[in-house]
Backbone and ligand atoms as CSV (ligand in chain L), in Angstrom:
chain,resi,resn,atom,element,x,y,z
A,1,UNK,N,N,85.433,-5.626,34.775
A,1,UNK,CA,C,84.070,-6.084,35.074
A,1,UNK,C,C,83.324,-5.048,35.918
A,2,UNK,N,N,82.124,-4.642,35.874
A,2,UNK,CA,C,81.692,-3.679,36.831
A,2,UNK,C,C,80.939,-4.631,37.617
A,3,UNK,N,N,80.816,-4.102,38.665
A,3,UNK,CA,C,80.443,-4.488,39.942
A,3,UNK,C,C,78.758,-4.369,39.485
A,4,UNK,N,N,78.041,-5.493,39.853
A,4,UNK,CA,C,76.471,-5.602,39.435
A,4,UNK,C,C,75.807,-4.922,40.547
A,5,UNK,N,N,74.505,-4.138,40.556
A,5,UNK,CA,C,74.120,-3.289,41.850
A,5,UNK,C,C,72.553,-4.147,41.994
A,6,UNK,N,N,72.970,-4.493,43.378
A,6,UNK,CA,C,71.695,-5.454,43.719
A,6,UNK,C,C,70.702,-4.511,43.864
A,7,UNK,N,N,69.613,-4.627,42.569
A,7,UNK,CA,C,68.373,-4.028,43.198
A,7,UNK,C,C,67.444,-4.808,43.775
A,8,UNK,N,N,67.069,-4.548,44.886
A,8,UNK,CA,C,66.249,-4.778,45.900
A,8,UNK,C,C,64.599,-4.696,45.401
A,9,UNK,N,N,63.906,-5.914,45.259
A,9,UNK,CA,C,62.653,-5.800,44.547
A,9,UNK,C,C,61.658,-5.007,45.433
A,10,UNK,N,N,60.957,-4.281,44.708
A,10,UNK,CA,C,60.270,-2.922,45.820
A,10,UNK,C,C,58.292,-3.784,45.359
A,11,UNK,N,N,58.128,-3.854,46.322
A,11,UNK,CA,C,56.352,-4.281,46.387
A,11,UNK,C,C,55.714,-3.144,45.477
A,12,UNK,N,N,54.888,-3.303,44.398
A,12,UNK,CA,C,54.329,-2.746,43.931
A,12,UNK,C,C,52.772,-2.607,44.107
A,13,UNK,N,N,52.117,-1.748,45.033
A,13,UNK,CA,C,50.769,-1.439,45.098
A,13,UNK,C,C,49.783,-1.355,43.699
A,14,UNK,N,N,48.850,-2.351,43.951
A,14,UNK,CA,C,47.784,-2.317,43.025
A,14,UNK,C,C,47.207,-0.771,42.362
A,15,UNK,N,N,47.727,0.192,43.507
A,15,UNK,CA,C,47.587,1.706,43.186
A,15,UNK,C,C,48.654,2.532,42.027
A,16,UNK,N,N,49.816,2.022,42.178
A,16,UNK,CA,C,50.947,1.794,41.106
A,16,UNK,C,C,50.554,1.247,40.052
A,17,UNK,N,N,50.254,0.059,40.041
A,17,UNK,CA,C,50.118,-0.711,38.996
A,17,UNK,C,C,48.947,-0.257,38.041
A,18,UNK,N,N,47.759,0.386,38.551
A,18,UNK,CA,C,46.662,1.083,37.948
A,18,UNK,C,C,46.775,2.442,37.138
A,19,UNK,N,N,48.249,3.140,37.586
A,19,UNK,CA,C,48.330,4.194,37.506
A,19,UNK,C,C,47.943,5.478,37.579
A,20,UNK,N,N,47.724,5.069,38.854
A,20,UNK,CA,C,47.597,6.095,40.064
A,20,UNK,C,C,46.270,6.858,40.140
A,21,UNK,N,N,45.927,8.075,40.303
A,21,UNK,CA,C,44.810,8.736,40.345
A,21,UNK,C,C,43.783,9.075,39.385
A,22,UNK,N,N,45.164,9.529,38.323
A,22,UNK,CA,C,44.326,9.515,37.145
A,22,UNK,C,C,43.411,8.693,36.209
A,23,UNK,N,N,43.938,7.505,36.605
A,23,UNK,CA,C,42.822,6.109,35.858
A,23,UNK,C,C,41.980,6.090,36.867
A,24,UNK,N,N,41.727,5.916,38.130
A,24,UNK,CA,C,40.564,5.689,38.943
A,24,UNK,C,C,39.848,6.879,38.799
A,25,UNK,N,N,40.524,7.896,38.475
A,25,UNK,CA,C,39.403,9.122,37.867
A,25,UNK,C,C,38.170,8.497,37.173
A,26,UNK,N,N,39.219,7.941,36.286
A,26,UNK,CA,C,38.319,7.237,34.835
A,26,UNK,C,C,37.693,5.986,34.714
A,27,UNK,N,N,37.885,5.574,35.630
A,27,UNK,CA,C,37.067,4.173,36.319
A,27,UNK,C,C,35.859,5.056,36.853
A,28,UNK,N,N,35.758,5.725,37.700
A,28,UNK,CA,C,34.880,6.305,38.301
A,28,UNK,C,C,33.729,7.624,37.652
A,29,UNK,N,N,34.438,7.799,36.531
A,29,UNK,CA,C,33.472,8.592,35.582
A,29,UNK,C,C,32.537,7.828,34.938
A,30,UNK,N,N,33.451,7.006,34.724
A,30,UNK,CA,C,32.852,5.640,33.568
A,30,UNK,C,C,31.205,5.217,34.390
A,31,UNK,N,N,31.931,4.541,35.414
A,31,UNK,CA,C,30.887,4.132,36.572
A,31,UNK,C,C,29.539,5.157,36.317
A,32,UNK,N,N,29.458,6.334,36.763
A,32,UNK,CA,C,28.678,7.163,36.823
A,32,UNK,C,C,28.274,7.724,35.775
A,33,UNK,N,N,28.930,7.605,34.653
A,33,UNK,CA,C,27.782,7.531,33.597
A,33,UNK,C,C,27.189,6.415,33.151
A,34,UNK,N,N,27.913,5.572,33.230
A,34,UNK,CA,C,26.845,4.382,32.838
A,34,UNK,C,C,25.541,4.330,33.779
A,35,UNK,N,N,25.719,4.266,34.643
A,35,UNK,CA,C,24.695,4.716,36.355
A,35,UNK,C,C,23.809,5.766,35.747
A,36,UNK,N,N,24.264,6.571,34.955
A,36,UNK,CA,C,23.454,7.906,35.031
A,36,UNK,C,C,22.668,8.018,33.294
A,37,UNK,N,N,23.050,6.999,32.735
A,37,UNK,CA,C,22.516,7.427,31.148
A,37,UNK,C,C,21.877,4.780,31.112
A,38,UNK,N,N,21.959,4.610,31.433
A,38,UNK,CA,C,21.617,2.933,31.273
A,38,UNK,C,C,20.294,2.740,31.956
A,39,UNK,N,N,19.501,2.449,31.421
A,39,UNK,CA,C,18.118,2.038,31.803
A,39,UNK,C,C,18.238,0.825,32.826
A,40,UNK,N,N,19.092,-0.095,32.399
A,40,UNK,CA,C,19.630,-1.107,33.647
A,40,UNK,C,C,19.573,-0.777,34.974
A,41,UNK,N,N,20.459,0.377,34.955
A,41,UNK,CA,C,20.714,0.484,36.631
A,41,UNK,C,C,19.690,1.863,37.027
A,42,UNK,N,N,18.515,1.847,36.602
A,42,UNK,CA,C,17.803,2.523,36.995
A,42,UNK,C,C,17.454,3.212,38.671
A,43,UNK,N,N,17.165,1.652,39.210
A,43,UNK,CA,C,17.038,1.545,40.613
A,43,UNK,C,C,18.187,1.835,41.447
A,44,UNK,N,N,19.546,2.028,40.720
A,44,UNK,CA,C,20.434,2.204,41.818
A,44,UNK,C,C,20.430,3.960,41.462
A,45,UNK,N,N,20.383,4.588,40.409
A,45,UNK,CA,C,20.512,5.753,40.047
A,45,UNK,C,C,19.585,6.198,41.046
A,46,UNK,N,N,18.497,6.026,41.316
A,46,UNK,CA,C,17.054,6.659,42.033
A,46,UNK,C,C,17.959,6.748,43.182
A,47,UNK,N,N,18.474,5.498,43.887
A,47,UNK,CA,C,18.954,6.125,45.308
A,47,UNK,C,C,20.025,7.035,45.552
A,48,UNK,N,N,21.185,7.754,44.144
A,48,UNK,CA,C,21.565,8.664,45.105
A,48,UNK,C,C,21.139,9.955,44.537
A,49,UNK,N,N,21.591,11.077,44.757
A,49,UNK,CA,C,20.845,12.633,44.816
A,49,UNK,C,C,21.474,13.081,43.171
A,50,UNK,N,N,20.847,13.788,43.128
A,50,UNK,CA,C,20.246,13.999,41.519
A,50,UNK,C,C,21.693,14.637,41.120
A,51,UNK,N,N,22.681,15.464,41.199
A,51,UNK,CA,C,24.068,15.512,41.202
A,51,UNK,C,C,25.370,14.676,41.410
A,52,UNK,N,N,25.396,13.648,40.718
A,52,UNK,CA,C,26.930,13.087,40.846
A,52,UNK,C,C,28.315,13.466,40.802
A,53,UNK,N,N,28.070,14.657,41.014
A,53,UNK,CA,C,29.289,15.658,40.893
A,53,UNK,C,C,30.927,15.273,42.455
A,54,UNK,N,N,29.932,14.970,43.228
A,54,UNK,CA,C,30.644,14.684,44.383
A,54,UNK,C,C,30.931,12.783,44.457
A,55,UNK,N,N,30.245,12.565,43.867
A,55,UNK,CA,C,30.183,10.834,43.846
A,55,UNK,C,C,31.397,10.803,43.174
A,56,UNK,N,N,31.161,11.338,42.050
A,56,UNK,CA,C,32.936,10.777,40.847
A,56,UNK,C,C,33.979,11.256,41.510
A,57,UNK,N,N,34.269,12.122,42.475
A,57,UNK,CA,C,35.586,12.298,42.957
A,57,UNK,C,C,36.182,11.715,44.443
A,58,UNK,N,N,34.361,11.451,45.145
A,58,UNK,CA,C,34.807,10.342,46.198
A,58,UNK,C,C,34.886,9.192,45.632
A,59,UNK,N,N,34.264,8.227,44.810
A,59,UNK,CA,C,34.729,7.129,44.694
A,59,UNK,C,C,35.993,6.952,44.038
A,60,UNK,N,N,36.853,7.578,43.270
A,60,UNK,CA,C,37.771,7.896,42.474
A,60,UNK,C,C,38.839,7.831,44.390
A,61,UNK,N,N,38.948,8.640,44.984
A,61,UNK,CA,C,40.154,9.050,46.294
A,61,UNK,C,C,39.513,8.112,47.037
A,62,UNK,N,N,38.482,7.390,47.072
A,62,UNK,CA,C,38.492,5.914,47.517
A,62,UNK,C,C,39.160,5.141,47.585
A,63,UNK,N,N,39.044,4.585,46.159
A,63,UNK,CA,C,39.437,3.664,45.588
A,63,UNK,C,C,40.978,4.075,45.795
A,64,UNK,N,N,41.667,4.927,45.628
A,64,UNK,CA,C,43.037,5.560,45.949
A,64,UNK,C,C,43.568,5.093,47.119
A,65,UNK,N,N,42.941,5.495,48.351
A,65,UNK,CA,C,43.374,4.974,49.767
A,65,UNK,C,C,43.040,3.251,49.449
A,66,UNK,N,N,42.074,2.291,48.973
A,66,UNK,CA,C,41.672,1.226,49.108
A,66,UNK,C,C,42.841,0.528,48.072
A,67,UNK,N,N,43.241,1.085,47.215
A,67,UNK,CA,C,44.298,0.223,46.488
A,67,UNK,C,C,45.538,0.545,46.979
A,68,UNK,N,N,45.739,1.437,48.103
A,68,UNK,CA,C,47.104,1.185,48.062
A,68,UNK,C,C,47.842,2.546,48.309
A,69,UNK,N,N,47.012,3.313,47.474
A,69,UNK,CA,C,47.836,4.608,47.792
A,69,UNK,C,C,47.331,5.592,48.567
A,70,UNK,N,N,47.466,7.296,48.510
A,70,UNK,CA,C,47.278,8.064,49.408
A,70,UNK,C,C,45.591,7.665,49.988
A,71,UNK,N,N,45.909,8.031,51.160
A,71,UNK,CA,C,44.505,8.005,52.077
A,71,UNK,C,C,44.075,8.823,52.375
A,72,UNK,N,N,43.761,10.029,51.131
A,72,UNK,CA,C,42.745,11.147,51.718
A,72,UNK,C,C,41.422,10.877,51.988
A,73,UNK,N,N,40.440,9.925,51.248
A,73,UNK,CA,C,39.170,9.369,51.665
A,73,UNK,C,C,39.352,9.053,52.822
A,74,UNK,N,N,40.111,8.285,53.407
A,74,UNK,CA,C,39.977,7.480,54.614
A,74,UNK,C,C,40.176,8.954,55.680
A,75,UNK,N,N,40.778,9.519,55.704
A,75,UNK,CA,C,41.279,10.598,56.867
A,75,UNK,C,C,40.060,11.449,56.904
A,76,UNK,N,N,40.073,11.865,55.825
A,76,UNK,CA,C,38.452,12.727,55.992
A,76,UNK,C,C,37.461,12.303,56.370
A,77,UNK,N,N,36.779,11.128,56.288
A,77,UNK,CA,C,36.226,10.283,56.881
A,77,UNK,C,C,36.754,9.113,58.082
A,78,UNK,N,N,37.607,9.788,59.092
A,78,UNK,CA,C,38.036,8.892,60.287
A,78,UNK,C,C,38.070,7.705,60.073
A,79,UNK,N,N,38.409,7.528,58.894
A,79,UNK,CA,C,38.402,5.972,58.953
A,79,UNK,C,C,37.410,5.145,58.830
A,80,UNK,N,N,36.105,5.405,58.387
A,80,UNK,CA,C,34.890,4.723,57.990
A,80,UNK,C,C,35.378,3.481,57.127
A,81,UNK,N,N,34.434,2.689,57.807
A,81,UNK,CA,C,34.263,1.121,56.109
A,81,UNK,C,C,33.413,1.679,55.365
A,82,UNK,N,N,33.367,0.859,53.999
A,82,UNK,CA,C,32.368,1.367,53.260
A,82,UNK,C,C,31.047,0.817,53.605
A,83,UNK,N,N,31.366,-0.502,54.087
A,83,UNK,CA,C,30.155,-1.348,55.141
A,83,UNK,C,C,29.441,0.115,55.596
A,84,UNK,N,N,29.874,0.385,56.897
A,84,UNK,CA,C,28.945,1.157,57.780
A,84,UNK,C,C,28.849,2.873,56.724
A,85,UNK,N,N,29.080,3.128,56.102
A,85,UNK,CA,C,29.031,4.214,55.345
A,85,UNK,C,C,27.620,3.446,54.140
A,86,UNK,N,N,27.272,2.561,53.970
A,86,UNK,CA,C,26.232,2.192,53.465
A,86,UNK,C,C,25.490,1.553,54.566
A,87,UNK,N,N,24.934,1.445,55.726
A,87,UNK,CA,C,24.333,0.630,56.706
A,87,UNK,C,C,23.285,1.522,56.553
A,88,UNK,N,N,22.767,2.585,56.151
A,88,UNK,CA,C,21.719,3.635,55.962
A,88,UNK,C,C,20.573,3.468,54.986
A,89,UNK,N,N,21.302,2.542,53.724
A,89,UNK,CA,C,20.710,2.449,52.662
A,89,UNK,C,C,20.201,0.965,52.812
A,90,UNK,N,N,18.861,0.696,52.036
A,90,UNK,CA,C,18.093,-0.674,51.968
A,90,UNK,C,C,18.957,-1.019,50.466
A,91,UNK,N,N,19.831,-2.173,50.118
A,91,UNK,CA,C,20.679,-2.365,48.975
A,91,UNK,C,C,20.128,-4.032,48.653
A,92,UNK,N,N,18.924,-3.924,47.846
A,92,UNK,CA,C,18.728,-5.423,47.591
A,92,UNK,C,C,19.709,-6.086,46.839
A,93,UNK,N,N,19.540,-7.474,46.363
A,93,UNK,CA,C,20.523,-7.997,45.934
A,93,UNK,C,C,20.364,-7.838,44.412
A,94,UNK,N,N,19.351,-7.282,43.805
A,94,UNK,CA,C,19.145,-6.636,42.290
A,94,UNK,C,C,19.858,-5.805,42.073
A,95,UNK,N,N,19.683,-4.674,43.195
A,95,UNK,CA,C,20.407,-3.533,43.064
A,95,UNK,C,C,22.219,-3.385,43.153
A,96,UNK,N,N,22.462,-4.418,44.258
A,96,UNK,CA,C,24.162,-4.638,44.558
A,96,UNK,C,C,24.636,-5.246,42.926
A,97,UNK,N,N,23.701,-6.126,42.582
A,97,UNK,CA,C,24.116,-6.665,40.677
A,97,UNK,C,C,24.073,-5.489,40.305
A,98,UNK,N,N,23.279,-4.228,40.449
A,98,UNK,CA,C,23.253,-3.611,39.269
A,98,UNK,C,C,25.053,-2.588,39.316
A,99,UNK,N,N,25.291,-2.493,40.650
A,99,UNK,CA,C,26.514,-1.836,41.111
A,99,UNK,C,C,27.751,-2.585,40.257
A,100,UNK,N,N,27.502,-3.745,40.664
A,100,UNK,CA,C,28.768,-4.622,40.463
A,100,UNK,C,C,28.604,-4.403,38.381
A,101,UNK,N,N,27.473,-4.858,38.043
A,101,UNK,CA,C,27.459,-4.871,36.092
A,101,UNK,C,C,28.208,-2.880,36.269
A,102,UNK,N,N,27.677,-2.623,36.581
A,102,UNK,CA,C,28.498,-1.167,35.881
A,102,UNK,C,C,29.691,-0.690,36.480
A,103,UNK,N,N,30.446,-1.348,37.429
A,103,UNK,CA,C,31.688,-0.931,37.717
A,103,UNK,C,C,32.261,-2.037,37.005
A,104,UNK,N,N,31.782,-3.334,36.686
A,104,UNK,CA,C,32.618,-4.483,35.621
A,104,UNK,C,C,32.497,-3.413,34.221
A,105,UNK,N,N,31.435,-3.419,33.813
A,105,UNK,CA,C,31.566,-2.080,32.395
A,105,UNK,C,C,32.684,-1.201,32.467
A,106,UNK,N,N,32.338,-0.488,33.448
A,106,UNK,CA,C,33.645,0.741,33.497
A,106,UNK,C,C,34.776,0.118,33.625
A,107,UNK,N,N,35.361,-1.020,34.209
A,107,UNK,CA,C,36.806,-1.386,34.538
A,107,UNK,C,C,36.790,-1.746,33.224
A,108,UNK,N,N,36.209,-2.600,32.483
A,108,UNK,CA,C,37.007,-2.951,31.939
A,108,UNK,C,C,36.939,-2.339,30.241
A,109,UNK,N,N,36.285,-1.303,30.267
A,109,UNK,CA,C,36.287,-0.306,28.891
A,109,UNK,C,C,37.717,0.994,29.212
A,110,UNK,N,N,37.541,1.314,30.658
A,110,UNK,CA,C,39.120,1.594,30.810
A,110,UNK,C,C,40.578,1.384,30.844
A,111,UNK,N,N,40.108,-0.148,31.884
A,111,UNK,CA,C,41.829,-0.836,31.871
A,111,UNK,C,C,41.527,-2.451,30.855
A,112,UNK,N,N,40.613,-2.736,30.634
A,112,UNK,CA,C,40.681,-4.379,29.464
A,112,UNK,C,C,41.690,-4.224,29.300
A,113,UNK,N,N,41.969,-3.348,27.861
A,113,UNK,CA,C,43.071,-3.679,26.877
A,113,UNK,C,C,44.171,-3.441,27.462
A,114,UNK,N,N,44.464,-2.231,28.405
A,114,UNK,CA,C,46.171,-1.875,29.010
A,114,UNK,C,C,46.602,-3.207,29.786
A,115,UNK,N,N,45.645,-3.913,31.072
A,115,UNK,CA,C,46.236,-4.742,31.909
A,115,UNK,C,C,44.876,-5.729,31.963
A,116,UNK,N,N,44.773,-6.601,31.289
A,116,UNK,CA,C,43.587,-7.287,31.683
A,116,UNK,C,C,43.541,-8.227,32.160
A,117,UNK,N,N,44.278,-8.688,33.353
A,117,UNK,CA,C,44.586,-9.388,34.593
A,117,UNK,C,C,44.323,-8.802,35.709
A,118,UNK,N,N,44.597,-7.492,35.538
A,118,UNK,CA,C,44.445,-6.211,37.106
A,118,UNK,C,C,42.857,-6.244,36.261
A,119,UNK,N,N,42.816,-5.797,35.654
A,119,UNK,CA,C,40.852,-4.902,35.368
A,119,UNK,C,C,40.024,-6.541,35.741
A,120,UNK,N,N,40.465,-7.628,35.610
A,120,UNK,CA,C,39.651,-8.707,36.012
A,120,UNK,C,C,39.627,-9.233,37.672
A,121,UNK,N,N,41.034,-9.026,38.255
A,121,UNK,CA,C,40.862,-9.148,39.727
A,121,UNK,C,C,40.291,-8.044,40.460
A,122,UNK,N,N,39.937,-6.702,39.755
A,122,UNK,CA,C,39.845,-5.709,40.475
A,122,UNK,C,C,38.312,-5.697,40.482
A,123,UNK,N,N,37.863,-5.938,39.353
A,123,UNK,CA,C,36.440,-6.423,38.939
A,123,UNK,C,C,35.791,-7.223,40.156
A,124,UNK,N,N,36.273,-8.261,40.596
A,124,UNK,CA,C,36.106,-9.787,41.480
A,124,UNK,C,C,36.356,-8.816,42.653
A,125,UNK,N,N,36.793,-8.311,43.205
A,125,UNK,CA,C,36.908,-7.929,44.663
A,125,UNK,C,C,36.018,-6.668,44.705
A,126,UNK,N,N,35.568,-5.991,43.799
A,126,UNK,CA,C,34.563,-4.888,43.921
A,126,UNK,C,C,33.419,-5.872,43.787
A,127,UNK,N,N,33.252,-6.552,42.817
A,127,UNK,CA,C,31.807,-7.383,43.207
A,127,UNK,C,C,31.920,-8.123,44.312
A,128,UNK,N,N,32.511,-8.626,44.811
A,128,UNK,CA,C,32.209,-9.487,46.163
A,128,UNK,C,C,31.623,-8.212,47.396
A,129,UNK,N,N,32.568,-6.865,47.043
A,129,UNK,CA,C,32.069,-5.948,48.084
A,129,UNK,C,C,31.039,-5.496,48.038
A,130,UNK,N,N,30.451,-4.934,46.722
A,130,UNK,CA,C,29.149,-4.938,46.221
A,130,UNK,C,C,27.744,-5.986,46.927
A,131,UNK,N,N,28.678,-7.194,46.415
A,131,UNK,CA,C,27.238,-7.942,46.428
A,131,UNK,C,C,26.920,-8.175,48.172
A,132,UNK,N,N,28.126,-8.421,49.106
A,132,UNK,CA,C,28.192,-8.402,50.504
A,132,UNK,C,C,27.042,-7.112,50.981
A,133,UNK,N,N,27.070,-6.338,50.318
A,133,UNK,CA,C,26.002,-5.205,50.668
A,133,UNK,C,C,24.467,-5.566,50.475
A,134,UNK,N,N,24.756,-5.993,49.576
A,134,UNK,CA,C,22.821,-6.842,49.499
A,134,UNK,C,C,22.483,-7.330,50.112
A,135,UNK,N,N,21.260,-7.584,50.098
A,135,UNK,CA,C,20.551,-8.504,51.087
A,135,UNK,C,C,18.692,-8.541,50.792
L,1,LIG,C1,C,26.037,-2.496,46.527
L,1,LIG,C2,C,25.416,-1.482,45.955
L,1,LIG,C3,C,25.635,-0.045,46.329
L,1,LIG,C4,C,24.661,0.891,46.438
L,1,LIG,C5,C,23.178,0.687,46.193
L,1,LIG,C6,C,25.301,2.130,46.829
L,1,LIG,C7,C,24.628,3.316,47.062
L,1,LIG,C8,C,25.189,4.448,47.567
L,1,LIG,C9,C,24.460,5.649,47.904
L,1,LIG,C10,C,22.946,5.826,47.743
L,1,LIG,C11,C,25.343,6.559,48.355
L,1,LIG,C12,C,25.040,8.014,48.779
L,1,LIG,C13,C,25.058,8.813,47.518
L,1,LIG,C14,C,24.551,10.217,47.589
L,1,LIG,O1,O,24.599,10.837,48.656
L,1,LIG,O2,O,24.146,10.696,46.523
L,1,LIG,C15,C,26.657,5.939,48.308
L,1,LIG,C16,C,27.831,6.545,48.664
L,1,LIG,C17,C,29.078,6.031,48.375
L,1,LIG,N1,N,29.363,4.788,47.875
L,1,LIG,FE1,FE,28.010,3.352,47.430
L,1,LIG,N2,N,26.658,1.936,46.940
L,1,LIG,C18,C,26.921,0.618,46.660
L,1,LIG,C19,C,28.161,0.016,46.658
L,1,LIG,C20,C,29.359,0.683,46.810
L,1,LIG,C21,C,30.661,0.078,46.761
L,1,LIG,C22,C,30.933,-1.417,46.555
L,1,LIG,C23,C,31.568,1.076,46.919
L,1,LIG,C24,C,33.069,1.042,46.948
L,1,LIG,C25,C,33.795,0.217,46.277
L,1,LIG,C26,C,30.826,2.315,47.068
L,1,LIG,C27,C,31.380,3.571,47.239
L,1,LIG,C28,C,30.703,4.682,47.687
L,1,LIG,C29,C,31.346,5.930,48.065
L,1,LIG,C30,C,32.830,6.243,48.001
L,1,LIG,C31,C,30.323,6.775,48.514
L,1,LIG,C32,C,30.464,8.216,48.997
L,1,LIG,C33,C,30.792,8.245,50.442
L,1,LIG,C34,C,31.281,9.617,50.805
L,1,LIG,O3,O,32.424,9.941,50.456
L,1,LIG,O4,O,30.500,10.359,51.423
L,1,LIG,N3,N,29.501,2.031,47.007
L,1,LIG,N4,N,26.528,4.660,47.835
């Protein structure tokens, strides 16, 4: 008989489970083109600077430290919320919808079909953060 080897169940980070950097890449491209080519989110496009070049790779190592894994966003930025890292901007509650419809677009044209339990809770906790920004 061989001896059975207890594996020890290891917590799996929502950052794991997404697979890792490279899909929030692609969550975050997604995002920013839809942002950048959709007549919809017009009004949110106007507020940031005419280059999204730096947007797709901070929100991408964001989202990285915020799900779970490495925290280079957070260190480079001492530890900022995203709260007070938006306290600058006027974010009506049109505009926080228009955030939340195109990061629901992007999640779920990236992860729907692979995990569409994660692309739907992940959806729900970016809009609640989203819409908390409006006002
Ligand atoms: C609610 C509606 C939101 C609006 C209107 C908004 C708008 C903006 C604007 C105007 C900037 C500066 C962009 C620039 O300099 O070109 C910014 C930065 C940023 N936003 Fe938002 N945002 C919203 C929600 C969110 C949410 C929910 C997240 C995260 C899940 C997020 C993540 C970021 C990140 C990572 C940055 C860059 C910060 C940095 O690394 O310097 N935003 N946002």
């Amino acid at each position: 008989m061989t001896a059975e080897v207890q594996e020890k169940p290891r917590p799996t980070t929502p950052y794991e489970r997404l697979g890792g950097l490279p899909m929030l890449r692609d969550i975050s491209n997604r995002f920013y083109d839809l942002m950048d080519s959709d007549e919809a989110y017009a009004e949110l496009r106007a507020m940031h600077a005419p280059s999204l070049d730096k947007m797709r790779e901070s929100l991408a190592l964001f989202l990285m430290g915020w799900s779970g894994g490495p925290r280079d966003w957070f260190e480079a930025n001492q530890g900022r919320c995203m709260m007070s890292v938006h306290k600058p901007f006027a974010i009506s509650t049109d505009v926080a919808g228009q955030w939340s419809s195109a990061m629901t677009r992007a999640i779920d044209e990236v992860l729907g079909e692979s995990d569409p339990p994660l692309a739907q809770e992940m959806s729900r906790v970016l809009d609640q953060m989203a819409r908390s920004m409006g006002r």
